[in-house]
MDAnalysis code that builds the backbone (N, CA, C; Angstrom):
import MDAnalysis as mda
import numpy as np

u = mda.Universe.empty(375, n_residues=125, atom_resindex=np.repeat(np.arange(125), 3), trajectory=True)
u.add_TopologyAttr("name", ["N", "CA", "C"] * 125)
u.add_TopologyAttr("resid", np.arange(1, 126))
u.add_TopologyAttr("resname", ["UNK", "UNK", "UNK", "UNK", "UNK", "UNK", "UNK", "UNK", "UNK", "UNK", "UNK", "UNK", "UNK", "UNK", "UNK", "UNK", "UNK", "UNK", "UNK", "UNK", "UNK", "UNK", "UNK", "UNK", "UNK", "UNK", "UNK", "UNK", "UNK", "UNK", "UNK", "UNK", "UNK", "UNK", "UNK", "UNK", "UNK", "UNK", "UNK", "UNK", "UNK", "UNK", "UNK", "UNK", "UNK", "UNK", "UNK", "UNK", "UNK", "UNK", "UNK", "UNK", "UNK", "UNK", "UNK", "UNK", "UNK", "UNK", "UNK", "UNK", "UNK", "UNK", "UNK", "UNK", "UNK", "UNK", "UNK", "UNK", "UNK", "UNK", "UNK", "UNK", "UNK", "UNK", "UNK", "UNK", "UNK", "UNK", "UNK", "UNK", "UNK", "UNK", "UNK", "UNK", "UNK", "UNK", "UNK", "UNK", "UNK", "UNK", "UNK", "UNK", "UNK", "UNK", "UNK", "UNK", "UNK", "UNK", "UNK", "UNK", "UNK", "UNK", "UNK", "UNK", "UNK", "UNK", "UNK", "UNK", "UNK", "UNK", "UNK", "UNK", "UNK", "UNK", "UNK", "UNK", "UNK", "UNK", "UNK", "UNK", "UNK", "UNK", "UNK", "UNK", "UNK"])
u.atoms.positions = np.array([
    [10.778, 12.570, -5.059],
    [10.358, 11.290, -5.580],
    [10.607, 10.208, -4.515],
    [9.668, 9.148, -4.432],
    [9.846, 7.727, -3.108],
    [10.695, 7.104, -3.749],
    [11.602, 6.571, -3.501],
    [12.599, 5.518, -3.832],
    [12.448, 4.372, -3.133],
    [12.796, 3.020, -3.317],
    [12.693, 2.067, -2.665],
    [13.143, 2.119, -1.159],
    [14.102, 2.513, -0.631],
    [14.243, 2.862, 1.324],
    [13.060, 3.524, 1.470],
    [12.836, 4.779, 0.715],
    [11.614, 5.588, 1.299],
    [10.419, 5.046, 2.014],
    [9.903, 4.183, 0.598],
    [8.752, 3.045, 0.231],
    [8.773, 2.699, 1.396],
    [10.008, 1.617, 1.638],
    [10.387, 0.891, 2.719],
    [9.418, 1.513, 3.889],
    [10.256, 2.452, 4.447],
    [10.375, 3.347, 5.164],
    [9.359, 3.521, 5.881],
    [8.625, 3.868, 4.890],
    [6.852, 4.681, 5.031],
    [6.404, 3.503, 5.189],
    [6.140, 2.084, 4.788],
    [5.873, 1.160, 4.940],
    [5.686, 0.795, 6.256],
    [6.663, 1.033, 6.509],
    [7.471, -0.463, 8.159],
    [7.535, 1.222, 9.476],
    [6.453, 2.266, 8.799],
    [6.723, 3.290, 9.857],
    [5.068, 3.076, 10.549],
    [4.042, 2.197, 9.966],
    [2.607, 2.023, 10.408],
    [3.356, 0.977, 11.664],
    [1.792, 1.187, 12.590],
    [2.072, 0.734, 14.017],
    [1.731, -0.777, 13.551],
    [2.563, -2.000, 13.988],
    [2.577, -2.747, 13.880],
    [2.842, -3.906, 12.431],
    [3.417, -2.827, 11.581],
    [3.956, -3.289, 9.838],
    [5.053, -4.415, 10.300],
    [5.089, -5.487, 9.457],
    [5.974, -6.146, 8.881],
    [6.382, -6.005, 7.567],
    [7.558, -6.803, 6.867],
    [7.655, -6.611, 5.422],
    [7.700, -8.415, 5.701],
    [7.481, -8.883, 4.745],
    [7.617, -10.707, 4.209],
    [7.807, -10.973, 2.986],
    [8.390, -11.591, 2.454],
    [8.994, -11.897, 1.240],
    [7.818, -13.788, 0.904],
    [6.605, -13.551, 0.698],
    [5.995, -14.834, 0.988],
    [5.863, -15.860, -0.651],
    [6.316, -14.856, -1.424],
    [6.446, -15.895, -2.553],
    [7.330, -16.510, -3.676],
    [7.339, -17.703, -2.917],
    [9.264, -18.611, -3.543],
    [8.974, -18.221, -4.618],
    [8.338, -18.330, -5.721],
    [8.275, -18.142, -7.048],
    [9.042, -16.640, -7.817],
    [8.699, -15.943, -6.956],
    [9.196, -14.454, -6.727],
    [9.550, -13.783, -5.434],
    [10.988, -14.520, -4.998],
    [11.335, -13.632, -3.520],
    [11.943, -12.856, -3.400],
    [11.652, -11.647, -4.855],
    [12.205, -9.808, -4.657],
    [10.577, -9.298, -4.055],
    [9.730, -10.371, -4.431],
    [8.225, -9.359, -4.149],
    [8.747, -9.173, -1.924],
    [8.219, -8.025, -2.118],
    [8.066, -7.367, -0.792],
    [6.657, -7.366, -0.161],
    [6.312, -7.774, 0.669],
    [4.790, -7.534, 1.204],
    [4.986, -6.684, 2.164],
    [4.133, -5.842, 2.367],
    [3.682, -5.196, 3.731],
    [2.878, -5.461, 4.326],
    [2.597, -5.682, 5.626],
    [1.183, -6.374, 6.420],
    [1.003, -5.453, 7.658],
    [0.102, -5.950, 8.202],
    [-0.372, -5.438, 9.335],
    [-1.345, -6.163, 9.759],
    [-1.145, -7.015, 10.762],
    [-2.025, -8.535, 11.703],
    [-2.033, -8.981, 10.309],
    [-0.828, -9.676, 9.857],
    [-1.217, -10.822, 9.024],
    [-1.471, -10.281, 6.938],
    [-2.289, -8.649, 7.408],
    [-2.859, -9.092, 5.938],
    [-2.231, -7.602, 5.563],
    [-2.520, -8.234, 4.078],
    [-1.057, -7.262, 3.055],
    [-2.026, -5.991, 2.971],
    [-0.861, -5.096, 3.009],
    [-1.388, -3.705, 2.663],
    [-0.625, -2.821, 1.232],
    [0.673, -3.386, 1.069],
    [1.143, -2.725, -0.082],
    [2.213, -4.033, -0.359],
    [2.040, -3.460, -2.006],
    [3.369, -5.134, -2.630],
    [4.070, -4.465, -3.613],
    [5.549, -4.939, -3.269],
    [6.218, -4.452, -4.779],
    [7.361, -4.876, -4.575],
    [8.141, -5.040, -5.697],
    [9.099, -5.220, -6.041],
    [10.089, -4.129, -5.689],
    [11.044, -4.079, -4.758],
    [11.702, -3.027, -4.279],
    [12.967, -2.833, -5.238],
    [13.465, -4.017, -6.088],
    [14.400, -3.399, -6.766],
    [13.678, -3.400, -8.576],
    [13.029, -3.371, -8.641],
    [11.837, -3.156, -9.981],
    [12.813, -1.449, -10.463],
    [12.263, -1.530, -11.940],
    [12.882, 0.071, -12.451],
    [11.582, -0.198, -13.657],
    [10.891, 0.517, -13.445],
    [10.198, 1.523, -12.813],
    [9.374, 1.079, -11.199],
    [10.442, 1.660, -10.438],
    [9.487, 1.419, -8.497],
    [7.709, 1.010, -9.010],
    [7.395, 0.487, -8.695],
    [5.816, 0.005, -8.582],
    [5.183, 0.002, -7.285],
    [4.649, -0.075, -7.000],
    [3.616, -0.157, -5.140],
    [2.031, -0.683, -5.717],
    [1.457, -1.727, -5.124],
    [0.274, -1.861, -5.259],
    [-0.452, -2.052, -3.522],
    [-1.329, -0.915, -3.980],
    [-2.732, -0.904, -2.517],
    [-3.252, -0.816, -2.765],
    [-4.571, -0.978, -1.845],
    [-5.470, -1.523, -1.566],
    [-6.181, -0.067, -1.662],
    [-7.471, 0.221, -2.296],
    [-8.460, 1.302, -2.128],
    [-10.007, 1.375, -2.280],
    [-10.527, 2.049, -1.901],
    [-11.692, 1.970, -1.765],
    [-12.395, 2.494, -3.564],
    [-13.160, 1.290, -3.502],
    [-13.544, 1.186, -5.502],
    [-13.873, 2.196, -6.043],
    [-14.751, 3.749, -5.527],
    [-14.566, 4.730, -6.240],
    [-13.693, 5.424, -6.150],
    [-12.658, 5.247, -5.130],
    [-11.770, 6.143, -5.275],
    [-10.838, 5.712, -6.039],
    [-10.658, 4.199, -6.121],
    [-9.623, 3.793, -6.788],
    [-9.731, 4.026, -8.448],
    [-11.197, 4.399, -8.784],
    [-11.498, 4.794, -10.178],
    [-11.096, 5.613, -10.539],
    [-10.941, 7.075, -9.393],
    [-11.279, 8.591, -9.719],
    [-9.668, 8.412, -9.969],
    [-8.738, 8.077, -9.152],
    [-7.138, 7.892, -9.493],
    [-6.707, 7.607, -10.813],
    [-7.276, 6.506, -11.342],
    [-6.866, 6.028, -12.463],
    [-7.597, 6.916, -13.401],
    [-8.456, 7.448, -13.396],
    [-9.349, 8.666, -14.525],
    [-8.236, 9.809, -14.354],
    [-7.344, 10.186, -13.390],
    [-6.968, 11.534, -13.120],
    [-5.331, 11.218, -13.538],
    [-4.705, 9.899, -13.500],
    [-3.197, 10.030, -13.241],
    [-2.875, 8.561, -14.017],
    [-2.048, 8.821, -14.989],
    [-1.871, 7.760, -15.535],
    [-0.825, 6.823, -15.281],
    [-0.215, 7.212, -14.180],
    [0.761, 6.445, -13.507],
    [-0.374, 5.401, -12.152],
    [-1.732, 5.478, -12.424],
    [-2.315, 4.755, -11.676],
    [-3.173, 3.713, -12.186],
    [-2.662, 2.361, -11.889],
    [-3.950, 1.616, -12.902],
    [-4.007, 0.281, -11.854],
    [-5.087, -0.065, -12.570],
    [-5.704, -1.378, -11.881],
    [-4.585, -2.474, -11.571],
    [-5.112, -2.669, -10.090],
    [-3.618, -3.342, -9.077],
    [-3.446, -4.738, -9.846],
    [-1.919, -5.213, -10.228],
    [-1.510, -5.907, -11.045],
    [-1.660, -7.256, -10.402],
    [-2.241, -8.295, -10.732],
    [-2.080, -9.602, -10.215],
    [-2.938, -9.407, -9.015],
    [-4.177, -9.094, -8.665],
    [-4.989, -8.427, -7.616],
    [-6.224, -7.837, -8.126],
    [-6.905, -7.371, -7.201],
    [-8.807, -7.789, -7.254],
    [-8.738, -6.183, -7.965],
    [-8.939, -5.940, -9.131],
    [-8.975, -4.788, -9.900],
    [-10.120, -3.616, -9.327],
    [-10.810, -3.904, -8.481],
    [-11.661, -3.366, -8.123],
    [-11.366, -2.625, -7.005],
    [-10.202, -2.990, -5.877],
    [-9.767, -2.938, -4.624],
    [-8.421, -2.405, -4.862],
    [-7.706, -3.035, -5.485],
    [-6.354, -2.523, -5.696],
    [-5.859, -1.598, -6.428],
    [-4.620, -0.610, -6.230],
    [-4.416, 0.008, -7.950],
    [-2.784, -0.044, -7.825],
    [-2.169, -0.430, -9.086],
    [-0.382, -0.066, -9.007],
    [0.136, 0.922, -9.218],
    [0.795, 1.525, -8.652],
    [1.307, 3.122, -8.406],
    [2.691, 2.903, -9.142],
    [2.788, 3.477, -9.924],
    [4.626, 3.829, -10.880],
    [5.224, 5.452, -10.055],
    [6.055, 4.729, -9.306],
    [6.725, 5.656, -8.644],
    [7.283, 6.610, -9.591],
    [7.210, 7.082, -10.530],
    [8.359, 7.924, -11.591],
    [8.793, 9.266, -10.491],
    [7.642, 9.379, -10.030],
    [8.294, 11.156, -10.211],
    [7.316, 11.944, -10.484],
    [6.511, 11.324, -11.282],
    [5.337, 12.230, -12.205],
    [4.326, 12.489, -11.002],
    [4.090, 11.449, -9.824],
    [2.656, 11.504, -8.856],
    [3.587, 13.120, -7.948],
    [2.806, 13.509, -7.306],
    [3.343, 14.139, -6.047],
    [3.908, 13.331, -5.006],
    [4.651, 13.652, -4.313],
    [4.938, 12.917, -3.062],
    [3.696, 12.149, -1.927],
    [3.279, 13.516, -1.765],
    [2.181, 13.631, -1.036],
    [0.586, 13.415, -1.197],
    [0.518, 12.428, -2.637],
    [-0.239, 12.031, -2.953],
    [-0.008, 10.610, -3.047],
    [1.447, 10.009, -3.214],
    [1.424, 8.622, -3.157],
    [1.637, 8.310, -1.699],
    [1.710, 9.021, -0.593],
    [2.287, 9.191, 0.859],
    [0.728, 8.552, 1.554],
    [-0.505, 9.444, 1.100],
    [-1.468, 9.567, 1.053],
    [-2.426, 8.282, 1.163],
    [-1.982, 7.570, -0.673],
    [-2.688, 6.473, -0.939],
    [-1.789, 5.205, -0.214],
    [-0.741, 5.266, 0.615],
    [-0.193, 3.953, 1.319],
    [-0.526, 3.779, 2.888],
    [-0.836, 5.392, 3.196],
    [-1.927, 5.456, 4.374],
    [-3.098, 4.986, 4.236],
    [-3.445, 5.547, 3.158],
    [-5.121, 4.995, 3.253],
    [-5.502, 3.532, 2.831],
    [-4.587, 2.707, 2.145],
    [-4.379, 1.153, 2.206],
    [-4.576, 0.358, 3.709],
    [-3.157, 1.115, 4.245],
    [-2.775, 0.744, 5.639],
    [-4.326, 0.765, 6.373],
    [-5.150, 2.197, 6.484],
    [-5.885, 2.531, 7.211],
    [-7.505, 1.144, 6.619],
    [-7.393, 0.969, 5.520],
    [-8.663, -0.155, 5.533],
    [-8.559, -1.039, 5.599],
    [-6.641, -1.238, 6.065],
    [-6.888, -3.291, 6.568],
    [-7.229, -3.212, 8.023],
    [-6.541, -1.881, 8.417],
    [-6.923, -1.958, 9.986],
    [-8.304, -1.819, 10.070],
    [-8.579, -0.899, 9.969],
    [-10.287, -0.835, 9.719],
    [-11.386, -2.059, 10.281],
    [-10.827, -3.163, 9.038],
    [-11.840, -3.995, 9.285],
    [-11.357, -5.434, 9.450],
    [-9.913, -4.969, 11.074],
    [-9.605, -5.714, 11.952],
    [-10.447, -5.789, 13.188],
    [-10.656, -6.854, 13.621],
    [-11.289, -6.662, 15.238],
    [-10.774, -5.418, 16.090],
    [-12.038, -4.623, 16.857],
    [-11.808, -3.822, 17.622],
    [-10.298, -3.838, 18.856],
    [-10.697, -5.570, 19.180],
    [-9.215, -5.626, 20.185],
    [-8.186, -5.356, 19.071],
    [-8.058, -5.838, 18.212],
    [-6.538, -5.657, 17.353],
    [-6.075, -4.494, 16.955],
    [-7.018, -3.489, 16.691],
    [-7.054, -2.337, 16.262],
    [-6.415, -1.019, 17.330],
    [-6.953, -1.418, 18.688],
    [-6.445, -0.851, 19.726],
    [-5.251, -1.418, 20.105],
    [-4.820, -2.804, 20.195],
    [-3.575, -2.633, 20.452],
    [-2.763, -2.170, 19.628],
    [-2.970, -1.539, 17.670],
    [-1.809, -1.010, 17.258],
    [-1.901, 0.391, 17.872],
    [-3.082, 0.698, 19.008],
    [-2.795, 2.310, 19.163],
    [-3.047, 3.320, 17.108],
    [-4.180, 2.410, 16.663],
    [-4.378, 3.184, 15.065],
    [-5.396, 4.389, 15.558],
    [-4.769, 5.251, 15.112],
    [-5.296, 6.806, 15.103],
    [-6.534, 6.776, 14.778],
    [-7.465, 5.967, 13.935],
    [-8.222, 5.966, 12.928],
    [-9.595, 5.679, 14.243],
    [-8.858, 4.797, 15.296],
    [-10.160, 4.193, 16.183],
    [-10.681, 5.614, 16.814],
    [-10.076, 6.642, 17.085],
    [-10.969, 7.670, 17.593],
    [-11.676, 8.564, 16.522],
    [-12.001, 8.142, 15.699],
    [-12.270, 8.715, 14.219],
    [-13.858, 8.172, 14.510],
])
């Protein structure tokens, strides 16, 4: 199961991640970024762990049809986002999965220079 260090972890292990704490209203929320723009948000000391990313709209459907620990990203563009309940219940390697593939579509559709300087795997793709 990911626990909050894990989260962390996997988070701040993409080439060029920050974490930012950007909203006074709520400064347990955690952001993850990469050049600037968020890739995963949550509350790191939350019970039940939460994670919300960013996904591509049919896939983010087929998730929430298949796993009910996956639903439309909370406070965020329901279409793009989904919130992940860390329980235990997902596989590892399926929530490992969907924080890569967040990561991988902000870089995406960063400028070519920005993209190469994180050295993202994705540009020889």
């Amino acid at each position: 199961m990911i626990d909050a260090n894990a989260l962390r972890a996997v988070c701040l292990g993409f080439n060029g991640t920050s974490e930012e704490f950007p909203f006074p209203r709520n400064p347990e929320v955690s952001t993850f970024k990469v050049d600037g723009k968020i890739f995963a948000l949550t509350s790191l000391g939350a019970a039940p762990l939460t994670v919300s990313l960013k996904c591509e709209p049919e896939l983010a459907e087929r998730l929430r049809a298949a796993h009910p620990e996956v639903v439309p990203g909370y406070h965020l563009n329901k279409r793009h986002w989904n919130t992940v309940s860390l329980t235990g219940e997902l596989p590892d390697q399926l929530v490992l999965d969907m924080i890569e593939d967040s990561y991988d579509l902000i870089v995406a559709a960063l400028p070519r220079a920005r993209r190469l300087l994180l050295d993202w795997p994705g540009e020889g793709r």
